[in-house]
C-alpha positions in Angstrom: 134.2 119.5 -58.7 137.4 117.3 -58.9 138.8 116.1 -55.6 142.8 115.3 -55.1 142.6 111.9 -53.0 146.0 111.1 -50.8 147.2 108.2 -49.0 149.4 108.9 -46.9 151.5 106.7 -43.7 152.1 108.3 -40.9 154.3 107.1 -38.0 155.9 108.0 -34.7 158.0 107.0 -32.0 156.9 104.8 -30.1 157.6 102.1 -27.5 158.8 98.9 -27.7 156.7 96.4 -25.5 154.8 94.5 -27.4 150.9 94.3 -27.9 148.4 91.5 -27.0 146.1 91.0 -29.7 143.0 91.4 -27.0 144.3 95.0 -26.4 144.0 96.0 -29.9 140.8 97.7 -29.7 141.6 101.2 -29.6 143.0 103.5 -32.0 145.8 105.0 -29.5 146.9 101.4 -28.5 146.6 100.1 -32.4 148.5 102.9 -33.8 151.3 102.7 -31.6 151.7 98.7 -32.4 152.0 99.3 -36.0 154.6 102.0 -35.4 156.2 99.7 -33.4 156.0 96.8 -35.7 156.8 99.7 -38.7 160.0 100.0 -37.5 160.6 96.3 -37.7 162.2 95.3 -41.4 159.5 92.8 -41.5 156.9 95.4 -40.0 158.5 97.9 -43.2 158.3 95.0 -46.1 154.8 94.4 -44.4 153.4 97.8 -44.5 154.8 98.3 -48.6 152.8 94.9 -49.7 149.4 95.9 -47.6 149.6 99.1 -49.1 150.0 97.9 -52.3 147.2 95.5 -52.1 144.8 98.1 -51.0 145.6 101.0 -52.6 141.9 100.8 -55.6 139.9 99.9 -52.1 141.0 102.6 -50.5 140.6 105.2 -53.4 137.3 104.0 -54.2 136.0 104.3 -50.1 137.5 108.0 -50.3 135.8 108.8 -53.1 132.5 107.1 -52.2 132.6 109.8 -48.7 133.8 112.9 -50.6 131.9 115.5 -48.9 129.2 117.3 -50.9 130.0 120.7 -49.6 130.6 122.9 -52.4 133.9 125.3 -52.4 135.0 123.4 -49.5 138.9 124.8 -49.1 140.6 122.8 -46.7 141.5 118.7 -46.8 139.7 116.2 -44.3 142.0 114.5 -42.6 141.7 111.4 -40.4 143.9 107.7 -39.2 142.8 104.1 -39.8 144.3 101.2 -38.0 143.8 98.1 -39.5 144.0 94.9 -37.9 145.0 92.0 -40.1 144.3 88.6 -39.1 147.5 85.6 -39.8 145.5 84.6 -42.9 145.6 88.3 -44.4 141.9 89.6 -43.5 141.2 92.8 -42.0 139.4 91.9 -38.7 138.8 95.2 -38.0 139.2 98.7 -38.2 140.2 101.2 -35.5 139.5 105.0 -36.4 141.3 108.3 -35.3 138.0 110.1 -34.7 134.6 109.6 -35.5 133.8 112.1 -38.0 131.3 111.6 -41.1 134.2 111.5 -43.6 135.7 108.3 -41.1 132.6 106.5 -40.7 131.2 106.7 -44.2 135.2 105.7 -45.2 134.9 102.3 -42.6 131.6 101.7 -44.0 132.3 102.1 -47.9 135.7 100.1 -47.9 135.7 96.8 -49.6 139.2 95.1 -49.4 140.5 92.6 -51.2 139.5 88.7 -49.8 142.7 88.2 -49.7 145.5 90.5 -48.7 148.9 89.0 -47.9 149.6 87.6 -44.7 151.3 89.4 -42.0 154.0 88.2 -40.1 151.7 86.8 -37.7 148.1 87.3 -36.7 146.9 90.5 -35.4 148.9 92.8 -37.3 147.7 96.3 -37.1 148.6 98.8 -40.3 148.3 102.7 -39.3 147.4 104.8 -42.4 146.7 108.4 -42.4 144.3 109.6 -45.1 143.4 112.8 -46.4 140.8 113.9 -48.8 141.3 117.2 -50.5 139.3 119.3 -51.8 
C-alpha cells in the first residue's frame, strides 16, 4: 500500500512578547514562539532554509511510522516544534500530542549534524505533518 507523505507549516496569530529559552518546553508555548518569530523576515528566511535542510529526515521518519493498518482512510495528523540551538542543532523536540504516529516520528528522525544556524539560539520551528493514507 503506497502512502502520500505531506509536510506541511502551519501558523497563527500570535503574540508578540518574546520567549525565554527556559520556557520552551511545551508545545503550546513553542509553537506560539515560532509563529511569532515566523512572522519576522528573519523568522520567514529562517523557517525556508530549516525546511530545506530537513525535508529527506523528515520523509524518511514519516515513512519509518506509517501505520500498518490496512485500508486505513483518513490522514494522521500531528505538530512538531523544534528547538534549534545558535550552532544549528535541534535540542529538542516538542510534540502536539502524544500519539504512536508522533512518538515513533520523534524517535525515528535523524537530522542533519548540521542545520543552519538560526538567528540566535533557541529557535523554535513549528511544522505540521500529516501522513496519508
Amino acid at each position: 500500500m503506497k502512502s502520500s507523505l505531506l509536510l506541511t507549516c502551519f501558523f497563527a496569530v500570535a503574540s508578540l512578547a518574546k520567549v525565554g529559552a527556559a520556557e520552551l518546553t511545551t508545545f503550546a508555548v513553542g509553537e506560539k514562539e515560532a509563529v511569532r518569530l515566523y512572522g519576522t523576515d528573519e523568522g520567514h528566511a529562517y523557517m525556508v532554509k530549516f525546511l530545506d535542510a530537513m525535508d529527506q529526515a523528515v520523509g524518511q521518519a514519516l515513512r519509518a511510522c506509517l501505520p500498518g493498518i490496512p485500508g486505513r482512510k483518513e490522514d494522521i495528523r500531528f505538530q512538531i516544534v523544534f528547538i534549534v540551538s545558535a550552532d544549528g542543532r535541534i535540542e529538542r523536540m516538542l510534540r502536539s500530542t502524544d500519539s504512536r504516529s508522533a512518538v515513533c516520528f520523534t524517535k525515528s528522525i535523524r537530522p542533519p549534524a548540521q542545520l543552519p544556524r538560526p538567528p540566535h539560539g533557541h529557535w523554535p520551528i513549528v511544522s505540521a505533518l500529516t501522513i496519508g493514507p
